[in-house]
N, CA, C and O atoms as a GROMACS GRO file, in nm:
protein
  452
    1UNK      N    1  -1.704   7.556 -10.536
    1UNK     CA    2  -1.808   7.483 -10.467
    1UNK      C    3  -1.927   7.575 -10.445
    1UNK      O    4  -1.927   7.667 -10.364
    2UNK      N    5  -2.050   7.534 -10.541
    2UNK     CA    6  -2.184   7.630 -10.497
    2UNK      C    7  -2.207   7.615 -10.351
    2UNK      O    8  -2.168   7.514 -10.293
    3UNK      N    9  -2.278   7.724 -10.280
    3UNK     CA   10  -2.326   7.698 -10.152
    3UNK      C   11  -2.415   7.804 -10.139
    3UNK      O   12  -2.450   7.880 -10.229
    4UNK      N   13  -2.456   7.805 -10.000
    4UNK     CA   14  -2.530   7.886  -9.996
    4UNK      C   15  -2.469   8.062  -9.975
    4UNK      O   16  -2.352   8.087 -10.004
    5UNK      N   17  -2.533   8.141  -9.938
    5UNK     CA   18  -2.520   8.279  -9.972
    5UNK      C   19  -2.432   8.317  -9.799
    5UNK      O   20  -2.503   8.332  -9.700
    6UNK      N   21  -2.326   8.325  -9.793
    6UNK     CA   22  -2.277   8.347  -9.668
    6UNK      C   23  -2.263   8.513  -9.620
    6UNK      O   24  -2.254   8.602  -9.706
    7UNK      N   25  -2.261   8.541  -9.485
    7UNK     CA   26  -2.222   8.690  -9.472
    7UNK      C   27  -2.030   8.722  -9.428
    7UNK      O   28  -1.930   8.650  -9.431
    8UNK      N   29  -2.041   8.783  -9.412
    8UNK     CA   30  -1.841   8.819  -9.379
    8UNK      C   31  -1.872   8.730  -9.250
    8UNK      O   32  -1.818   8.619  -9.247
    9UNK      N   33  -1.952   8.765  -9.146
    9UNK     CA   34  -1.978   8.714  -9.009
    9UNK      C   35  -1.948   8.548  -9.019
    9UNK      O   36  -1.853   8.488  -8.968
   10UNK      N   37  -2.034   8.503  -9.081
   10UNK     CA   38  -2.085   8.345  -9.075
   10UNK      C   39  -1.919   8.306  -9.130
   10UNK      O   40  -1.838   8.249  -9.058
   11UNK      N   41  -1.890   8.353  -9.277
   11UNK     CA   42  -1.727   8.289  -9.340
   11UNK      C   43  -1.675   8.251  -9.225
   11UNK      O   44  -1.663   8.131  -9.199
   12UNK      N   45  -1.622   8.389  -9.106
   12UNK     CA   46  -1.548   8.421  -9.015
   12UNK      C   47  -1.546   8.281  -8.914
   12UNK      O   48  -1.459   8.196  -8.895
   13UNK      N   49  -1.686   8.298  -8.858
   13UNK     CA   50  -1.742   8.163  -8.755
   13UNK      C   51  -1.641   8.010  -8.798
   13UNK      O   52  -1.563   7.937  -8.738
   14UNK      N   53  -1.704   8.020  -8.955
   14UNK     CA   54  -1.658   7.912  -9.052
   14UNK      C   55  -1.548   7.852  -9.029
   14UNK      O   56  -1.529   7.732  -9.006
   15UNK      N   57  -1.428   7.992  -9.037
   15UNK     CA   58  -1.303   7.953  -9.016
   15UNK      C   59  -1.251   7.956  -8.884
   15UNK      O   60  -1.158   7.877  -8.868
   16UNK      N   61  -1.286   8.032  -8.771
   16UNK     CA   62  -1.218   7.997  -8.639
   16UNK      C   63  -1.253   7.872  -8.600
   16UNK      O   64  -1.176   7.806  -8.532
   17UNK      N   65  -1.419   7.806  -8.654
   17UNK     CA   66  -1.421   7.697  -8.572
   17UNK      C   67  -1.324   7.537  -8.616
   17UNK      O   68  -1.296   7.446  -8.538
   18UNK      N   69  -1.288   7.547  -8.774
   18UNK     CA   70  -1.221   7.516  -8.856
   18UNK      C   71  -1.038   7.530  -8.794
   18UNK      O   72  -0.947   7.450  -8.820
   19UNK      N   73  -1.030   7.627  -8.727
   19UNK     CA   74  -0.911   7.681  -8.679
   19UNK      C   75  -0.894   7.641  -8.504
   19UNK      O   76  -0.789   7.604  -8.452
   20UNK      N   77  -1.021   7.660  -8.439
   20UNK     CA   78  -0.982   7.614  -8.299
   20UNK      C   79  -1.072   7.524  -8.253
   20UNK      O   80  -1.059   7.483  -8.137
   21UNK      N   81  -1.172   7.482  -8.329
   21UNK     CA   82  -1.220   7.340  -8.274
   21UNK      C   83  -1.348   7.366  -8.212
   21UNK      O   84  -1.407   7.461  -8.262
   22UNK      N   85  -1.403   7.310  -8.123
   22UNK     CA   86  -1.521   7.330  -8.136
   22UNK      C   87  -1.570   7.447  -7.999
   22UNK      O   88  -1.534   7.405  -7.889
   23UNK      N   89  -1.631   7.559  -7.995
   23UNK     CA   90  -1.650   7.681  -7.916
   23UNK      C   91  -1.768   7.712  -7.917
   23UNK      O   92  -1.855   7.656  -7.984
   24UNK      N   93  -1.786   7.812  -7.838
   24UNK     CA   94  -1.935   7.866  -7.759
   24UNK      C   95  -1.983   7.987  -7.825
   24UNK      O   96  -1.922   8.051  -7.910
   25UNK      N   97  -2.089   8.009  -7.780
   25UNK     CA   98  -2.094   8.174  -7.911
   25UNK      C   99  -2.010   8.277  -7.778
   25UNK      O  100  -1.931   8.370  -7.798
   26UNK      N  101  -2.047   8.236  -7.672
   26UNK     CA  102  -1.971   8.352  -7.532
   26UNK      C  103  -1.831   8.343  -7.591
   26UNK      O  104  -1.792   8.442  -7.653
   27UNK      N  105  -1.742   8.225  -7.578
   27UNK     CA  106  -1.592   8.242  -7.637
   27UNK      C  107  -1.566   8.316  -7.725
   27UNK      O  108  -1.483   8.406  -7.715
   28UNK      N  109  -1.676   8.270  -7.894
   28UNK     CA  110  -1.623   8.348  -7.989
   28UNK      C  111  -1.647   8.483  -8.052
   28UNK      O  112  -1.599   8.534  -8.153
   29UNK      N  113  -1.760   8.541  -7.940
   29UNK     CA  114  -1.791   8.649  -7.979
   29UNK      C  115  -1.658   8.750  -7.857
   29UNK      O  116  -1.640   8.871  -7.871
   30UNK      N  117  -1.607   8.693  -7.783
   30UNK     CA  118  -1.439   8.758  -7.772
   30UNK      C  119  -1.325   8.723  -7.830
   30UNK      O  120  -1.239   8.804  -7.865
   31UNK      N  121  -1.317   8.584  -7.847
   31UNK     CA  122  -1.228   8.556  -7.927
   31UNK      C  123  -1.188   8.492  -8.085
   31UNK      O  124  -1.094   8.420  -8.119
   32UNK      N  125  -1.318   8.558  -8.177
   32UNK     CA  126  -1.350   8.576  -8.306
   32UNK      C  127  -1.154   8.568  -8.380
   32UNK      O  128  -1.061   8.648  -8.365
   33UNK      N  129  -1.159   8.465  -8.440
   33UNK     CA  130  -1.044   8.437  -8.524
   33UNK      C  131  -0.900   8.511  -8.448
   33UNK      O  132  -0.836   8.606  -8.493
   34UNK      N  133  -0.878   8.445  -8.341
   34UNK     CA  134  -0.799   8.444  -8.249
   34UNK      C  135  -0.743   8.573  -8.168
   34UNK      O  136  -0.637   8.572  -8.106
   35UNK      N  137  -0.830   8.679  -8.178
   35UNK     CA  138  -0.853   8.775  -8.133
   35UNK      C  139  -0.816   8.798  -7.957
   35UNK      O  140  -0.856   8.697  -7.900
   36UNK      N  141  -0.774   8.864  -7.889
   36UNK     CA  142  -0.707   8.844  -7.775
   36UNK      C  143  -0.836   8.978  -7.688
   36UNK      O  144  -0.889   9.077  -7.740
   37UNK      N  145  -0.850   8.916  -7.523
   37UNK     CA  146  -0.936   9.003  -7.442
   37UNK      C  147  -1.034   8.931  -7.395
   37UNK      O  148  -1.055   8.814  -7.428
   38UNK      N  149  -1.125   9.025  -7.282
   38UNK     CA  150  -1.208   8.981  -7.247
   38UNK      C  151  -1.337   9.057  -7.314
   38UNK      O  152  -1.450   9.011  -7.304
   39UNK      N  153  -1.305   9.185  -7.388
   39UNK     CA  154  -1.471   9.250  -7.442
   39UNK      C  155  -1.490   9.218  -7.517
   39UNK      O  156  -1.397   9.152  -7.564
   40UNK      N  157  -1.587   9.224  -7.584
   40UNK     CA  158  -1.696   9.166  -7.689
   40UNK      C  159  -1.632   9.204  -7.813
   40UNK      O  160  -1.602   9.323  -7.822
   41UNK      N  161  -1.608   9.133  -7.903
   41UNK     CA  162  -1.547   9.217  -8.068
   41UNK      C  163  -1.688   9.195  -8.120
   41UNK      O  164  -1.732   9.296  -8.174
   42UNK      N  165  -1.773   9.092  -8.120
   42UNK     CA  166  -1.854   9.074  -8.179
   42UNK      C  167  -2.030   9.060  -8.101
   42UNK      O  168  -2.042   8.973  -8.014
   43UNK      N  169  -2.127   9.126  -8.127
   43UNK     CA  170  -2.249   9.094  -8.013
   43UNK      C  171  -2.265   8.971  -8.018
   43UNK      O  172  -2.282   8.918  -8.128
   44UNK      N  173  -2.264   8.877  -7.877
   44UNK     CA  174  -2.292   8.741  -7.850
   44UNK      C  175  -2.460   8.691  -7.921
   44UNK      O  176  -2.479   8.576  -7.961
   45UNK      N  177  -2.574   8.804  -7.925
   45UNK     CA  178  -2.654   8.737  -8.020
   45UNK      C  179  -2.676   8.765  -8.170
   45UNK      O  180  -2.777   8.743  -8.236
   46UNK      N  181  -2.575   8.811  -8.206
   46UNK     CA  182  -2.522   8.819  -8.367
   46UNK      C  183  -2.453   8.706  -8.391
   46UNK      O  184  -2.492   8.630  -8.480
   47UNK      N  185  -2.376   8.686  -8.340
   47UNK     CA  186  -2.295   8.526  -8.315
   47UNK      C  187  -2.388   8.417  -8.331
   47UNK      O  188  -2.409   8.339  -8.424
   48UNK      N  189  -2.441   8.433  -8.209
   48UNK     CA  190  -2.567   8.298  -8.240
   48UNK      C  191  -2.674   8.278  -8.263
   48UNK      O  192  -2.752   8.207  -8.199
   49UNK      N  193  -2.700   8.361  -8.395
   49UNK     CA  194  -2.819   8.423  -8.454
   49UNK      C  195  -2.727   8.349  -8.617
   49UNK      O  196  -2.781   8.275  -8.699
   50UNK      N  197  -2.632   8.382  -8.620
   50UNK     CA  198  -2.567   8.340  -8.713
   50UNK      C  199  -2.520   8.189  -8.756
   50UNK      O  200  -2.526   8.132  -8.864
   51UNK      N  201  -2.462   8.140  -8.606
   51UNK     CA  202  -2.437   8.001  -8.607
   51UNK      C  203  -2.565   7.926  -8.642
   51UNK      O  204  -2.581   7.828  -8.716
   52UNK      N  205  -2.644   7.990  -8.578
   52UNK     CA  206  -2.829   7.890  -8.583
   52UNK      C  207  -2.846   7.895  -8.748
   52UNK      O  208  -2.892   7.809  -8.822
   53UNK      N  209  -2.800   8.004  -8.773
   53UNK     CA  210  -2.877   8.017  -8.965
   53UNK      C  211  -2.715   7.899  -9.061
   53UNK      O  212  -2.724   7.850  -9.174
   54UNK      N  213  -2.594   7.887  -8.970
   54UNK     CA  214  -2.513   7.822  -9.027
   54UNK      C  215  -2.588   7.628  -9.002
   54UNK      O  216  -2.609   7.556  -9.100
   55UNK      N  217  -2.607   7.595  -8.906
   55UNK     CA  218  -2.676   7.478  -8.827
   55UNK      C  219  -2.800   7.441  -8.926
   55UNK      O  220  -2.825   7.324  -8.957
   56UNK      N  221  -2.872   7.550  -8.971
   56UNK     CA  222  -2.981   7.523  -9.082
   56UNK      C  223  -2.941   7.464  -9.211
   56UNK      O  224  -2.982   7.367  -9.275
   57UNK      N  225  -2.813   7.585  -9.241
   57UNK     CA  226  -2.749   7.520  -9.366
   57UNK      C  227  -2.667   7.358  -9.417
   57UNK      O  228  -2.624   7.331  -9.529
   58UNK      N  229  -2.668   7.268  -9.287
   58UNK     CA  230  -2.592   7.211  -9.241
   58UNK      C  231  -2.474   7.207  -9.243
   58UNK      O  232  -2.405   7.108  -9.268
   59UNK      N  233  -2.435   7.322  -9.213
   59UNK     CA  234  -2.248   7.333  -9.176
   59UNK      C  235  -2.188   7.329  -9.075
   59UNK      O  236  -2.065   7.321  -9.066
   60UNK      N  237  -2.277   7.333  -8.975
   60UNK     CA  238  -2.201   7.336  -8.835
   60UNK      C  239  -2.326   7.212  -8.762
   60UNK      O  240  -2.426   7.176  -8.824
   61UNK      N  241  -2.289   7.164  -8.625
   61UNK     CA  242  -2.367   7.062  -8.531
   61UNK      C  243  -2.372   7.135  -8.411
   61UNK      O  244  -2.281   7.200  -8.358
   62UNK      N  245  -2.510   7.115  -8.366
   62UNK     CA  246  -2.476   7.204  -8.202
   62UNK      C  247  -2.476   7.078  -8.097
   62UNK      O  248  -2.528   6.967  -8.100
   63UNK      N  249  -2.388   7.150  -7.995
   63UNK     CA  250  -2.366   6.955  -7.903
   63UNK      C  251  -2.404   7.043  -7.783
   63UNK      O  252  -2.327   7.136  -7.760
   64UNK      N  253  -2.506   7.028  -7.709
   64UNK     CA  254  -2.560   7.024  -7.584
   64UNK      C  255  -2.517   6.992  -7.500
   64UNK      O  256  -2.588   7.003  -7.400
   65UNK      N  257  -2.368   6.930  -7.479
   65UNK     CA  258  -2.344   6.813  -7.385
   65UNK      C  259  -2.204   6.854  -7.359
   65UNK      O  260  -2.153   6.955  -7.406
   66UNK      N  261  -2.144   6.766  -7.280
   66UNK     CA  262  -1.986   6.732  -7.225
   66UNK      C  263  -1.899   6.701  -7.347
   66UNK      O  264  -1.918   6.587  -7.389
   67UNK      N  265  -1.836   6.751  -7.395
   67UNK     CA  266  -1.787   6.737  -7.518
   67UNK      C  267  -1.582   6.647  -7.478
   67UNK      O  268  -1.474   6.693  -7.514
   68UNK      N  269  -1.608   6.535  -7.408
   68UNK     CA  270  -1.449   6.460  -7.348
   68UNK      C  271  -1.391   6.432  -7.465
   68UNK      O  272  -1.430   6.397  -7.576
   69UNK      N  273  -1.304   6.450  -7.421
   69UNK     CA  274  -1.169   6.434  -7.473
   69UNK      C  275  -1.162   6.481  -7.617
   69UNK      O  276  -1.125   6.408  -7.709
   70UNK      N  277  -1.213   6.642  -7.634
   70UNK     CA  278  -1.220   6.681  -7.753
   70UNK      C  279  -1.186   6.820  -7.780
   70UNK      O  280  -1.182   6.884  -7.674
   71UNK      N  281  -1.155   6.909  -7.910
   71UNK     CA  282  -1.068   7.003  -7.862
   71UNK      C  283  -1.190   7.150  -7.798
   71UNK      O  284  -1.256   7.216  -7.878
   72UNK      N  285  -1.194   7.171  -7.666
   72UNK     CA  286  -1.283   7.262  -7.623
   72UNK      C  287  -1.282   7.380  -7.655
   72UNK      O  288  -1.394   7.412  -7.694
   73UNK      N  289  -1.164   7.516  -7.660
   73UNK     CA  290  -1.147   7.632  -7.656
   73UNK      C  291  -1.084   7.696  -7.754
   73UNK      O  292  -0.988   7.638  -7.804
   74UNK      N  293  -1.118   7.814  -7.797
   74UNK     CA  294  -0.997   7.917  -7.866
   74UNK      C  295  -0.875   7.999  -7.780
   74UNK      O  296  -0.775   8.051  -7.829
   75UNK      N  297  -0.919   7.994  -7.618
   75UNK     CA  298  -0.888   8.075  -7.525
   75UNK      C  299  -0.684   7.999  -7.514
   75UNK      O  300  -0.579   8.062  -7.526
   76UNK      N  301  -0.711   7.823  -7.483
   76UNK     CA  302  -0.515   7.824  -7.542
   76UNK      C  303  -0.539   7.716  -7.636
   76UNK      O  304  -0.598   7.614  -7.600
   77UNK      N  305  -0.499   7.732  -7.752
   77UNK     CA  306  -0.510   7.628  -7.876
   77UNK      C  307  -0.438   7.559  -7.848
   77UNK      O  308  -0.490   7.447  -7.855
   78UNK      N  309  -0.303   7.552  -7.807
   78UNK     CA  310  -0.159   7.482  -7.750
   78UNK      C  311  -0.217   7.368  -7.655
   78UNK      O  312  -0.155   7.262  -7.653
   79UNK      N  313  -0.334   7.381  -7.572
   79UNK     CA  314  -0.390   7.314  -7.463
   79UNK      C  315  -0.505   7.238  -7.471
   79UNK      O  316  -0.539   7.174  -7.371
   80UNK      N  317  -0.578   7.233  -7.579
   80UNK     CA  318  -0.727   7.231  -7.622
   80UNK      C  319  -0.795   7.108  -7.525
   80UNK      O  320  -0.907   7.096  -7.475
   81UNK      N  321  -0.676   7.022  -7.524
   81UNK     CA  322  -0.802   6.889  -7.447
   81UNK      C  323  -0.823   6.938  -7.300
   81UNK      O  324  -0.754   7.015  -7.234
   82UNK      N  325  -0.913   6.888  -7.275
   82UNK     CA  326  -0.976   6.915  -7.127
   82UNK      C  327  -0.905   6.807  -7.002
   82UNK      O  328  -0.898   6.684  -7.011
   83UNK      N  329  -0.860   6.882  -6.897
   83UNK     CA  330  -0.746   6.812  -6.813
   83UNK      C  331  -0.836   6.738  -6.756
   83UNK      O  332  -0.954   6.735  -6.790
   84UNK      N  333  -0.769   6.649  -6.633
   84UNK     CA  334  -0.850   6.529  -6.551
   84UNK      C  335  -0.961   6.539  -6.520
   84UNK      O  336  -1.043   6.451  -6.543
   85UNK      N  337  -0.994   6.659  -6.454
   85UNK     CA  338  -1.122   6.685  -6.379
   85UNK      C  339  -1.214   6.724  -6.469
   85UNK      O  340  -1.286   6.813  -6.426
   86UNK      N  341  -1.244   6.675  -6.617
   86UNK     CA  342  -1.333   6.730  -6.702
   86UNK      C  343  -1.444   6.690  -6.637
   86UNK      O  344  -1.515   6.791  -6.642
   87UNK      N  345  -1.518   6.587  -6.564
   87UNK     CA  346  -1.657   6.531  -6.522
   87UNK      C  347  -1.706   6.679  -6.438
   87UNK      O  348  -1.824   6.708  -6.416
   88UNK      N  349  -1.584   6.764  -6.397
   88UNK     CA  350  -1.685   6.863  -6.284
   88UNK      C  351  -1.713   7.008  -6.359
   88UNK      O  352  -1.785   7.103  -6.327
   89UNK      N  353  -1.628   6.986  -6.469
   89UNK     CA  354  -1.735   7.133  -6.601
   89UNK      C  355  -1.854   7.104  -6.583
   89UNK      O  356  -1.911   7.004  -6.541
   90UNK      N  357  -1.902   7.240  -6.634
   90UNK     CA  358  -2.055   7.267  -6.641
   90UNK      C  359  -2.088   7.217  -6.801
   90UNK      O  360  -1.996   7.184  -6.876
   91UNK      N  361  -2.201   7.215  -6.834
   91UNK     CA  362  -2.180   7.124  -6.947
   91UNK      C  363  -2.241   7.303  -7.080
   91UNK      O  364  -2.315   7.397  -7.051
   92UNK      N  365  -2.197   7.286  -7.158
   92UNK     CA  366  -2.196   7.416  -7.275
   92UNK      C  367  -2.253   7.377  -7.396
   92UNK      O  368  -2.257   7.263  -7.443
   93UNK      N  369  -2.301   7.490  -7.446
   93UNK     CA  370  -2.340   7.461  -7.575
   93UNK      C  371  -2.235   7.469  -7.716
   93UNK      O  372  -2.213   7.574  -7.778
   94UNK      N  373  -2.195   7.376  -7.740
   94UNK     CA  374  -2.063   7.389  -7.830
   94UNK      C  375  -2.122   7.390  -7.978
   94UNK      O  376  -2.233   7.341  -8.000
   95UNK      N  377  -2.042   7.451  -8.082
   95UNK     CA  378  -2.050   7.406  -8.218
   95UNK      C  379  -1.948   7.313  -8.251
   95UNK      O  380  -1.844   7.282  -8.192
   96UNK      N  381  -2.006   7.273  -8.368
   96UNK     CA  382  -1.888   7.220  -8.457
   96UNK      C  383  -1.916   7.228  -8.559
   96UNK      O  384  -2.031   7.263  -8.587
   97UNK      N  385  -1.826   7.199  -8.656
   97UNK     CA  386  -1.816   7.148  -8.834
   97UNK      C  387  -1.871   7.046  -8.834
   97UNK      O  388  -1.853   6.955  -8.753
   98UNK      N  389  -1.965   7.049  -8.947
   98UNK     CA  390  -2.019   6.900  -9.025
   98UNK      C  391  -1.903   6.906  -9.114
   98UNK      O  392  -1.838   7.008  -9.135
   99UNK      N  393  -1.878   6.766  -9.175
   99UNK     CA  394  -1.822   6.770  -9.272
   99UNK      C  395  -1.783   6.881  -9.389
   99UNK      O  396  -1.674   6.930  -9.418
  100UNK      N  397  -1.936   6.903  -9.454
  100UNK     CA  398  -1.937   7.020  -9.548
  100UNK      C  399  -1.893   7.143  -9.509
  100UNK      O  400  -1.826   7.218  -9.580
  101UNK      N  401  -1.938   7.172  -9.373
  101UNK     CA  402  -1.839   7.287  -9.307
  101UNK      C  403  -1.709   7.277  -9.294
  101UNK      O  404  -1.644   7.382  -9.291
  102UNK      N  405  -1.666   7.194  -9.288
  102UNK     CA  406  -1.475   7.169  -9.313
  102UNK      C  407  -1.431   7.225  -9.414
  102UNK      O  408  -1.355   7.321  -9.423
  103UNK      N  409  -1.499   7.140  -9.522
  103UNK     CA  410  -1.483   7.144  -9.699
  103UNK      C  411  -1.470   7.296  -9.699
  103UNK      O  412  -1.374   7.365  -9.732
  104UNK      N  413  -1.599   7.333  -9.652
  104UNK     CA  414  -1.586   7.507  -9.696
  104UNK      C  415  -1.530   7.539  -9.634
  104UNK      O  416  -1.447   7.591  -9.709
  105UNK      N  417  -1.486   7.562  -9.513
  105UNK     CA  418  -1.411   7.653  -9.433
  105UNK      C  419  -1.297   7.634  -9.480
  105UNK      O  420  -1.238   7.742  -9.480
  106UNK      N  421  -1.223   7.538  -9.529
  106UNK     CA  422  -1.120   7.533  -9.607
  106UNK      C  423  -1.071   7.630  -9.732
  106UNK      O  424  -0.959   7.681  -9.743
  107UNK      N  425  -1.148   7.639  -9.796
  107UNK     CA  426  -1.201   7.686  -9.918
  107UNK      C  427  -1.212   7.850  -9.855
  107UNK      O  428  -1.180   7.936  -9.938
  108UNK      N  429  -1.238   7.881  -9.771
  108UNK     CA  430  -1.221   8.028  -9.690
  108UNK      C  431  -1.154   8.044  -9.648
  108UNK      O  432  -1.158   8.158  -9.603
  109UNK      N  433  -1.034   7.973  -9.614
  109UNK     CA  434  -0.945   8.039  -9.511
  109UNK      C  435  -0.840   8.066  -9.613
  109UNK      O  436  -0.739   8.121  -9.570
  110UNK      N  437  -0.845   8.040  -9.733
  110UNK     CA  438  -0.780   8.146  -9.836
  110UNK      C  439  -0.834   8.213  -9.914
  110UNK      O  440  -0.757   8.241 -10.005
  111UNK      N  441  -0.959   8.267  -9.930
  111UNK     CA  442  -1.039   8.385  -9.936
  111UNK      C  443  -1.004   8.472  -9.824
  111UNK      O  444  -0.957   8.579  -9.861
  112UNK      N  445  -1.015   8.454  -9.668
  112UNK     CA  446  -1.031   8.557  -9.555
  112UNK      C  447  -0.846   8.567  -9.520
  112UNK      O  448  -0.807   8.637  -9.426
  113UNK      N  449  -0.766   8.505  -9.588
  113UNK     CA  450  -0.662   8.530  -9.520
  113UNK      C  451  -0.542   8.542  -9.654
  113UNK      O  452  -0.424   8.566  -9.630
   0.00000   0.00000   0.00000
């Protein structure tokens, strides 16, 4: 599948979000492809310096909003939906996969693994 010109960084993004659903650049610049802790593996504006140039490409969607009954975190994958009291979260800037970002991230996660 031609695409555009990706870096190791962006693949990476590709596949955790592909892998845990839809996350924040704060989450995944600690918990970058299921990576365990609270310090930084990755700089939070390398992260979303990256996602923005993925969002151009149209591979990923940015959601501004309350994202209910959908899978929120990398932090417990086992847990992802958001319990009763989701109305009193603060509301985050989430990514996600477009379609074509699926396709490929697919297509990477046996390249990166």
């Amino acid at each position: 599948m031609p695409g555009p010109e990706l870096s190791q960084l962006q693949k990476q993004l590709l596949v955790h979000l592909a892998k845990f659903g839809p996350d924040t650049p704060w989450l995944i610049s600690r918990r970058l492809l299921g990576a365990s802790g609270w310090s930084k593996k990755v700089d939070e504006a390398l992260v979303e310096s990256s996602l923005l140039a993925l969002q151009s490409a149209g591979l990923v969607d940015r959601h501004n909003k309350k994202l209910k009954m959908m899978p929120t975190s990398s932090i417990k994958p086992w847990m992802k939906l958001k319990q009763k009291n989701r109305d009193n979260r603060p509301r985050g800037i989430y990514y996600t996969l477009t379609r074509k970002g699926r396709l490929l991230a697919s297509e990477l996660k046996h390249e990166l693994y």
